[in-house]
DOVEXBA-724167 format. One record per residue (C-alpha): residue in three letters; x negated, y negated, z negated. Coordinates in steps of 0.2 Angstrom, whole numbers. Example, Ala and Ser with C-alpha at 12.3 -4.5 7.8 and 13.67 -1.06 7.14 Angstrom:
BEGIN
+-----+-------+-------+-------+
: res :     u :     v :     w :
+-----+-------+-------+-------+
: ALA :   -62 :    22 :   -39 :
: SER :   -68 :     5 :   -36 :
+-----+-------+-------+-------+
***
This chain:
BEGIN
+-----+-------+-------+-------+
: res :     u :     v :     w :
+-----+-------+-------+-------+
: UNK :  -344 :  -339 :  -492 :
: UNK :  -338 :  -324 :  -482 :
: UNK :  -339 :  -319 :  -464 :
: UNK :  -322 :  -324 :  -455 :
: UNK :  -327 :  -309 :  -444 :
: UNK :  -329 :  -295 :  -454 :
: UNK :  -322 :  -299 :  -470 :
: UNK :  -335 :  -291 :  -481 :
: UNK :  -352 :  -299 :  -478 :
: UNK :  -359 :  -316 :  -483 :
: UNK :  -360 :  -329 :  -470 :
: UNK :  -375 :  -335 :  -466 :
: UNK :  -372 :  -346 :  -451 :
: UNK :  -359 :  -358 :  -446 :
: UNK :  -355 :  -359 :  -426 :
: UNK :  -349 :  -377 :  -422 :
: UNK :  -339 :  -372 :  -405 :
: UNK :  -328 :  -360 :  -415 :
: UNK :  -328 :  -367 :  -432 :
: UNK :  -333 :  -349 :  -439 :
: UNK :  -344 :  -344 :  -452 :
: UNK :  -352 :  -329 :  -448 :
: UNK :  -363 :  -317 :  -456 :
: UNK :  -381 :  -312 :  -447 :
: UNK :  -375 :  -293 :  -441 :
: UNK :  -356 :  -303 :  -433 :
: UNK :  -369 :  -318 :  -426 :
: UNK :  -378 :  -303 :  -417 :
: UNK :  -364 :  -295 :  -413 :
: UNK :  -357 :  -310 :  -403 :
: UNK :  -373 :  -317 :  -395 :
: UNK :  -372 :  -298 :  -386 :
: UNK :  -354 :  -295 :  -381 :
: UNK :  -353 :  -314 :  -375 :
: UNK :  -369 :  -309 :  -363 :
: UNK :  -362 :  -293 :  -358 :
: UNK :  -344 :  -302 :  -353 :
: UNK :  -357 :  -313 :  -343 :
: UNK :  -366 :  -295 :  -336 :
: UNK :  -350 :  -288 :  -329 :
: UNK :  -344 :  -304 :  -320 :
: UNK :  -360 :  -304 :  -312 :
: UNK :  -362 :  -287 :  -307 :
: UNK :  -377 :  -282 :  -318 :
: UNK :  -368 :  -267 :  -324 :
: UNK :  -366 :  -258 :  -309 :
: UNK :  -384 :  -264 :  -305 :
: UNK :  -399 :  -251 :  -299 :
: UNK :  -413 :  -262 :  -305 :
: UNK :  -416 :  -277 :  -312 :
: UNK :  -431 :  -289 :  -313 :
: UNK :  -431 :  -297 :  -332 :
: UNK :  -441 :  -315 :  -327 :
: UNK :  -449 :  -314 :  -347 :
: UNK :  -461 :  -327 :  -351 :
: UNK :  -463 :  -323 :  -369 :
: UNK :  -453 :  -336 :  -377 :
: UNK :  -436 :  -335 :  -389 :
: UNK :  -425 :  -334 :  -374 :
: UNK :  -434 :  -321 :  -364 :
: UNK :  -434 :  -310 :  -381 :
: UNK :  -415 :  -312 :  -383 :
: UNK :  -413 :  -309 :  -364 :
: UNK :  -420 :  -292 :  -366 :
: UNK :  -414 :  -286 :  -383 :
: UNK :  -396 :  -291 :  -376 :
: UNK :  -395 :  -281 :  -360 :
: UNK :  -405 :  -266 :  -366 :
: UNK :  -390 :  -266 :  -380 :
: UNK :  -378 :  -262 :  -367 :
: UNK :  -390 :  -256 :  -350 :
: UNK :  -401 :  -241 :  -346 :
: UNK :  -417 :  -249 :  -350 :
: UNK :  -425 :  -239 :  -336 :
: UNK :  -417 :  -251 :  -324 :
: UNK :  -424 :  -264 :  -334 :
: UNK :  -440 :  -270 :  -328 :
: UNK :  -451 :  -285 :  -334 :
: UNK :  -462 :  -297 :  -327 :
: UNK :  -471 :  -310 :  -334 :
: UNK :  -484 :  -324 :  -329 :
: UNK :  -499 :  -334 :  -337 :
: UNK :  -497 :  -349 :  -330 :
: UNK :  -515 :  -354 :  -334 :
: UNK :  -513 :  -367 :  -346 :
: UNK :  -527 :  -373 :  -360 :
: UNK :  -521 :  -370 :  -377 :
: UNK :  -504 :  -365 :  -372 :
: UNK :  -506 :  -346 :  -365 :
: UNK :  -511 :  -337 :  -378 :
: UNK :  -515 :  -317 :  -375 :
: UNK :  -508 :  -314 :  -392 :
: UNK :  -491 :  -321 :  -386 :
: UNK :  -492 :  -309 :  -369 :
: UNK :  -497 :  -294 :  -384 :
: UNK :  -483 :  -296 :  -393 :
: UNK :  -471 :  -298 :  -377 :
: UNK :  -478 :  -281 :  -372 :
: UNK :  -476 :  -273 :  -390 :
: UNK :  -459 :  -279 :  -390 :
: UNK :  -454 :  -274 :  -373 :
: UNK :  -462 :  -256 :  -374 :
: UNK :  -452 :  -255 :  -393 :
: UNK :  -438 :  -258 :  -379 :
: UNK :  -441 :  -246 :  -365 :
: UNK :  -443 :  -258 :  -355 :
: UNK :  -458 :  -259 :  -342 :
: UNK :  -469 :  -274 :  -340 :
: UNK :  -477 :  -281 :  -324 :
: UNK :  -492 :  -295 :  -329 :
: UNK :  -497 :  -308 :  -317 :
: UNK :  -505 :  -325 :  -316 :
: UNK :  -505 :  -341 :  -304 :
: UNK :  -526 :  -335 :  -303 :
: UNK :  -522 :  -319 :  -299 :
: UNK :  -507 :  -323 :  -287 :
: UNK :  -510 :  -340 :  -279 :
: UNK :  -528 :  -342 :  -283 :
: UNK :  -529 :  -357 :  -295 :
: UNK :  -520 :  -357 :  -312 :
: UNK :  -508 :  -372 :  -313 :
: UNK :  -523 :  -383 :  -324 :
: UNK :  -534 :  -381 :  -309 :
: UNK :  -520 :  -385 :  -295 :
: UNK :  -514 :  -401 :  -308 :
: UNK :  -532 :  -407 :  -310 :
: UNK :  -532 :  -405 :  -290 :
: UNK :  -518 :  -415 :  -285 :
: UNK :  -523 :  -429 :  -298 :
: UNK :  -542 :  -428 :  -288 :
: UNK :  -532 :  -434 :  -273 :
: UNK :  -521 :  -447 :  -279 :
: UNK :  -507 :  -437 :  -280 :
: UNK :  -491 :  -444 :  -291 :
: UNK :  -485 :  -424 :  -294 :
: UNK :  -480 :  -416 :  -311 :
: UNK :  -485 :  -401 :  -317 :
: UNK :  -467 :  -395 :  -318 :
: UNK :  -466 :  -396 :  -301 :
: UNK :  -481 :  -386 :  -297 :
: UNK :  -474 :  -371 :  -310 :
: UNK :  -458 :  -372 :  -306 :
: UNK :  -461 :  -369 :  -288 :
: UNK :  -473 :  -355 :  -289 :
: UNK :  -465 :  -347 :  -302 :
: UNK :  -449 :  -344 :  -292 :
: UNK :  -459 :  -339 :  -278 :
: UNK :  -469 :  -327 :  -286 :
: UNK :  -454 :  -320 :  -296 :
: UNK :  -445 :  -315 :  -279 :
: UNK :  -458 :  -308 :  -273 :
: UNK :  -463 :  -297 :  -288 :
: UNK :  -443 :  -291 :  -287 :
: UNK :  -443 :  -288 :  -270 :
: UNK :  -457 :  -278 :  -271 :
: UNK :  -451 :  -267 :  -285 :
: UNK :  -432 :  -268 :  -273 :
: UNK :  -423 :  -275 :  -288 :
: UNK :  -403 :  -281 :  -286 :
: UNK :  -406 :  -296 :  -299 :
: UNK :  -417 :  -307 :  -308 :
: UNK :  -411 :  -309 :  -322 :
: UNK :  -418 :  -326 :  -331 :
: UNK :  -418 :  -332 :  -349 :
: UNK :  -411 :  -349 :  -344 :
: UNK :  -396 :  -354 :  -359 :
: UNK :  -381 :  -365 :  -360 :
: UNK :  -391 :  -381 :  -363 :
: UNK :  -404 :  -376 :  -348 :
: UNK :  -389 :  -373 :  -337 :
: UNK :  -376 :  -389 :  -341 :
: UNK :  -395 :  -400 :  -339 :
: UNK :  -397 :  -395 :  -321 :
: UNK :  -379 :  -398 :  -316 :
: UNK :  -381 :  -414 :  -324 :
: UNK :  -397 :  -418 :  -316 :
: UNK :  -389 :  -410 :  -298 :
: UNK :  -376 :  -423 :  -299 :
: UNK :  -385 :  -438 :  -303 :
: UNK :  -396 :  -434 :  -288 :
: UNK :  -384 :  -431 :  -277 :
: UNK :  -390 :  -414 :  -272 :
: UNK :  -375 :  -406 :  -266 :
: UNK :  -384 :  -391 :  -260 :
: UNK :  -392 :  -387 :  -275 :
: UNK :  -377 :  -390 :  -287 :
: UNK :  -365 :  -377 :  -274 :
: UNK :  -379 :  -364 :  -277 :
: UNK :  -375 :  -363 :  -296 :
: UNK :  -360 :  -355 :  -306 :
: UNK :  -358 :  -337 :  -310 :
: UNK :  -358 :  -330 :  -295 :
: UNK :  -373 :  -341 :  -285 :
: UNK :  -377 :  -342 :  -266 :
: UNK :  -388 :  -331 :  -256 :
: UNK :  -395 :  -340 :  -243 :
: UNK :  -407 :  -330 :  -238 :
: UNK :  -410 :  -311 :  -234 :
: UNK :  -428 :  -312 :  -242 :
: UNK :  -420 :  -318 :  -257 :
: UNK :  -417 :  -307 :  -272 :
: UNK :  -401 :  -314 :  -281 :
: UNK :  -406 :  -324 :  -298 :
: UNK :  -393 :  -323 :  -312 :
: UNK :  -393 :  -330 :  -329 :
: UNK :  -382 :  -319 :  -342 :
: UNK :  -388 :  -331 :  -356 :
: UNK :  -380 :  -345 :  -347 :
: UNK :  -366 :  -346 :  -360 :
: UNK :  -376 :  -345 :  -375 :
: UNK :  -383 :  -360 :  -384 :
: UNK :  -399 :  -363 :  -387 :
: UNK :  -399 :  -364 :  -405 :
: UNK :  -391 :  -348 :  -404 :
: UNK :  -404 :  -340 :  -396 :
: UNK :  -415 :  -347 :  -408 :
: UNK :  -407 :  -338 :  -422 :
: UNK :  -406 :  -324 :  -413 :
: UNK :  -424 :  -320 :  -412 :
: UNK :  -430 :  -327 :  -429 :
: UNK :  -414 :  -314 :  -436 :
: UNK :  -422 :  -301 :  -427 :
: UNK :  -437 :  -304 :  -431 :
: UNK :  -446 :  -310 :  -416 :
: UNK :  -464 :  -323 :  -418 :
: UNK :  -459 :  -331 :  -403 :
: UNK :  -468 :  -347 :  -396 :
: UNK :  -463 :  -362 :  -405 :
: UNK :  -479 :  -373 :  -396 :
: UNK :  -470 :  -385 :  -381 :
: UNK :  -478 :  -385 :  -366 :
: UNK :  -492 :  -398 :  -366 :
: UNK :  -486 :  -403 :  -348 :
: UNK :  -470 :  -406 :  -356 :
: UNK :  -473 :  -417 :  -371 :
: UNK :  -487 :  -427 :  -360 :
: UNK :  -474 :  -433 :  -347 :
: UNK :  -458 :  -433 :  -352 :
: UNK :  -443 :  -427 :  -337 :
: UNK :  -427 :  -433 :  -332 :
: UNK :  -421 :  -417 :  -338 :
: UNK :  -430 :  -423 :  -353 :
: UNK :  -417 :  -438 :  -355 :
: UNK :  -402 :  -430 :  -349 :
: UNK :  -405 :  -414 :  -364 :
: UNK :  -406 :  -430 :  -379 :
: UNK :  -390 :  -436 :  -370 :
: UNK :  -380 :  -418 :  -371 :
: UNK :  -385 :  -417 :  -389 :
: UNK :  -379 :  -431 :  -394 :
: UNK :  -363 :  -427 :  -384 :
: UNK :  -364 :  -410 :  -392 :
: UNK :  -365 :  -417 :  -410 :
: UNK :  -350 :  -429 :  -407 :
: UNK :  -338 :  -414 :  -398 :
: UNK :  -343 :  -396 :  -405 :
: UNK :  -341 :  -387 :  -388 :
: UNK :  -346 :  -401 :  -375 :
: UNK :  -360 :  -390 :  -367 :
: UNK :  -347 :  -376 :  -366 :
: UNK :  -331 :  -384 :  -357 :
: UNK :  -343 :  -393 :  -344 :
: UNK :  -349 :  -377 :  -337 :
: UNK :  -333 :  -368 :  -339 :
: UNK :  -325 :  -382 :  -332 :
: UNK :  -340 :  -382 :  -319 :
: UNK :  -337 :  -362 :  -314 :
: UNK :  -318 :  -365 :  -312 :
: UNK :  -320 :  -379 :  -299 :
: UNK :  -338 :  -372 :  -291 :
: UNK :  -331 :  -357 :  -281 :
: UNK :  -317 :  -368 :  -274 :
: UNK :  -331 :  -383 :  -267 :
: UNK :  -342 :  -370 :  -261 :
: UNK :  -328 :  -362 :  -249 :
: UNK :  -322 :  -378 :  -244 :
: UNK :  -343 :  -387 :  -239 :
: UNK :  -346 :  -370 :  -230 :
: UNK :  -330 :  -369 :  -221 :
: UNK :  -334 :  -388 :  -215 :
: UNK :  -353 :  -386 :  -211 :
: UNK :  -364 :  -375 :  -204 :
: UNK :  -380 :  -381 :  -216 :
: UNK :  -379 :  -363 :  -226 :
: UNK :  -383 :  -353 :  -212 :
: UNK :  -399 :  -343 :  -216 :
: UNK :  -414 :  -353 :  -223 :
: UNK :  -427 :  -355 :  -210 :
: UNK :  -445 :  -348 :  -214 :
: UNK :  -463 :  -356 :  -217 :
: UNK :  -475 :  -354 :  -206 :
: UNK :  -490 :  -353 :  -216 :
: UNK :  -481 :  -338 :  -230 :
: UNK :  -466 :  -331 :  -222 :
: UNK :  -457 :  -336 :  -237 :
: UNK :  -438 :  -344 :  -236 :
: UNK :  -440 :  -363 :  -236 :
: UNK :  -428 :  -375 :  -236 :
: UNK :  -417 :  -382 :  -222 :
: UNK :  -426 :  -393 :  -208 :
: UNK :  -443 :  -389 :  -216 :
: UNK :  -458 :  -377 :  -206 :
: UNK :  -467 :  -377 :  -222 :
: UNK :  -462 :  -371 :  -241 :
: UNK :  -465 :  -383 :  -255 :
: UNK :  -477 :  -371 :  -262 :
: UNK :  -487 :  -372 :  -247 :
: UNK :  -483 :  -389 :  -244 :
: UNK :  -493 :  -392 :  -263 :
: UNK :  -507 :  -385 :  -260 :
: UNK :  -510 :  -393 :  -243 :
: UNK :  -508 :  -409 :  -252 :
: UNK :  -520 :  -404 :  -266 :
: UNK :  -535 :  -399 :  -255 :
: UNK :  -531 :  -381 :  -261 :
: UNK :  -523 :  -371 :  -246 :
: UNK :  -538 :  -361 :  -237 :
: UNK :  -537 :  -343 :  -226 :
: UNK :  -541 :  -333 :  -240 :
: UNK :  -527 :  -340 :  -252 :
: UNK :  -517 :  -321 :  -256 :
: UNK :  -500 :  -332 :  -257 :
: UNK :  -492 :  -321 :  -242 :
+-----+-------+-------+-------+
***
């Protein structure tokens, strides 16, 4: 079969959403003008410097080797953590990340939850579980990577962060925002999100049209070993978001281009409800601070879920460097 793009070369994938058969230099080609269509919508062009959130999987690898197609890599700078968990982190995955990224151009910060919060997430799970606490792991991680993300790019005085989530991560937590109700959550999303707080550095997501199969074949095209182990955490205790990805693939399977038309459809109605809550409430005013960090926490609350985990777990002592 030949390409339906160029004409010449042999196809080697077929795109479901398009119906086209493409060949691996056309497949490429796309995967990186789709991003950079996403790059200019959301300012990344005309951007300083920009904080790549890389944890050394498939998606952080395509993040990277997409915008340094099309950026000035030294505005590109990445940072990566080691969450701290047994059989998962491997130094030979943060090694090659590096290898990759200096290949690149591109800069690498290295942290760890040790290092930044003073317990790797094993340590603050095995802690919470000590006193009775019904708290996943995803919600330790999650938390305290964001945190320690916005930190790292306000430090460095980055305009974005630029994260690795994809289509199928991005249409998961709309669905999951609107089966919990969470209005304030669900407004913060679309291509151009909130910024409710000065101390915030904006968090964007040029992958967020891109599939994660796509992705997928991205690296193992370019060549990238990336991670194929699941998180441990993961496979122990399955998610809601868990559920609701088996539910979009069936979907998916069914209608070719069902992840696609619900966020577009998503990003055509998001900018309208956000301008019509905020005109009608005065909850997005500036987030309040914690009292124990200084970092943004969310509305009515003194103290941030980070802090808030910790205190829980037994964990939160003078000496903790979490400010």
């Amino acid at each position: 079969m030949i390409c339906d793009v160029c004409k010449v070369r042999e196809a080697e994938i077929f795109q479901p959403h398009t119906g086209r058969k493409l060949c691996r230099q056309c497949f490429i080609e796309d995967i990186r003008q789709r991003v950079k269509k996403e790059a200019e919508k959301i300012g990344l062009l005309k951007a300083n410097k920009i904080l790549l959130a890389v944890s050394g999987g498939k998606d952080s690898f395509v993040l990277a080797d997409t915008l340094a197609s099309f950026i000035d890599t030294n505005k590109l700078i990445a940072y990566n953590i080691t969450e701290g968990i047994q059989g998962y982190n491997r130094k030979e995955q943060v090694e090659q990340l590096r290898k990759f990224l200096s290949e690149l151009g591109i800069e690498l910060i290295e942290d760890s939850f040790k290092q930044s919060v003073g317990y790797t997430l094993d340590e603050m799970v095995q802690a919470a579980r000590a006193k009775g606490l019904n708290v996943s792991a995803c919600t330790f991680c999650g938390a305290f990577r964001r945190k320690l993300i916005n930190n790292a790019a306000r430090n460095i005085e980055a305009d974005f962060v630029a994260t690795g989530h994809n289509l199928d991560d991005e249409v998961q937590a709309i669905i999951i925002n609107l089966i919990r109700g969470d209005l304030i959550r669900l407004i913060r999303f679309g291509e151009k999100p909130l910024k409710l707080s000065s101390k915030f550095v904006l968090r964007v997501k040029p992958l967020r049209k891109i599939y994660e199969w796509e992705t997928t074949m991205y690296a193992y095209y370019k060549g990238y070993a990336f991670q194929e182990v699941e998180c441990p955490y993961i496979t122990s205790r399955p998610t809601l978001r868990a559920k609701v990805r088996e539910l979009l693939y069936m979907l998916e399977d069914i209608k070719p281009g069902t992840l696609l038309n619900i966020i577009e459809e998503f990003d055509n109605i998001a900018e309208k409800v956000r301008k019509s809550y905020i005109s009608s409430t005065s909850e997005l005013k500036e987030l309040p601070t914690c009292k124990i960090c200084g970092e943004p926490t969310s509305y009515g609350r003194e103290i941030c879920k980070t802090c808030e985990l910790l205190i829980k777990a037994g964990l939160l002592h003078q000496n903790l460097p979490i400010s």
